[in-house]
C-alpha positions in Angstrom: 141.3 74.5 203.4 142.9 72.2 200.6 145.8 71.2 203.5 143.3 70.8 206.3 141.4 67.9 203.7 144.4 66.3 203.0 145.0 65.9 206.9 141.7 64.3 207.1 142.1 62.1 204.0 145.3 60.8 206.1 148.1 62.5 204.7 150.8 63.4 207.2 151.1 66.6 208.5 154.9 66.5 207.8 154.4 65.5 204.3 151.6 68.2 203.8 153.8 71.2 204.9 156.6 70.2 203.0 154.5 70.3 200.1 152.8 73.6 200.8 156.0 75.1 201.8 154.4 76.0 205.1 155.4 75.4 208.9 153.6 72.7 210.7 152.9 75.6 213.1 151.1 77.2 210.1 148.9 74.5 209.7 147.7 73.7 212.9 147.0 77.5 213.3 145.1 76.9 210.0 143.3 73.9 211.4 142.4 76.2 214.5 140.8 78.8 212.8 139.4 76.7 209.6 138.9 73.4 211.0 135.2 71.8 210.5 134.5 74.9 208.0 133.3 74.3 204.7 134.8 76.9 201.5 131.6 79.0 201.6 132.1 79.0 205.8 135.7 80.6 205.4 134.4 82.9 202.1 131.9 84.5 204.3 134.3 84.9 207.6 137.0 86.8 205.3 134.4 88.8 203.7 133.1 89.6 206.9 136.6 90.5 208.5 137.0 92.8 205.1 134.1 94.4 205.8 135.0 95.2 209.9 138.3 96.7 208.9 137.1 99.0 206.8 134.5 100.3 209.6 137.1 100.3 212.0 139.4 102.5 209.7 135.9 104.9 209.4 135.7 104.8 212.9 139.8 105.6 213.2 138.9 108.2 210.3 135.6 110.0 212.6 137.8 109.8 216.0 141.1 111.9 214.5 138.6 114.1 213.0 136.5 115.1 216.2 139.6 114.7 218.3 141.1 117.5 216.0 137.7 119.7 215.9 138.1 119.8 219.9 141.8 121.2 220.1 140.8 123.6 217.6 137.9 124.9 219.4 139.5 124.8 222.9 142.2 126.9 220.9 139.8 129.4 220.0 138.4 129.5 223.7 
């Protein structure tokens, strides 16, 4: 966020990544995803993106575990 304001204050975006230590790629990915977001916009996206990997990995978790329930029973059969 803090690069993306400098941009719009009218830093370059040469200057800004040599600053940040960052590729200028980097930043216009940055400016892709986070552009026109305020803090409390991007707080709430990565808390939201914390909160869908971890109910992918239960869903990951619930599909190994049923998938293993059915070779065991076919194996019984």
């Amino acid at each position: 966020m803090a690069a993306i304001k400098k941009q719009e204050t009218g830093i370059s975006v040469k200057e800004i990544c040599r600053e940040m230590g960052i590729s200028e790629p980097t930043f216009f990915n940055w400016k892709a995803k986070y552009g026109g977001m305020e803090a409390s916009d991007v707080k709430k996206m990565k808390d939201m993106e914390a909160e869908l990997s971890q109910y992918k990995k239960i869903v990951a978790e619930l599909t190994f575990e049923n998938r293993a329930m059915k070779n065991f029973i076919e194996k019984k059969l």
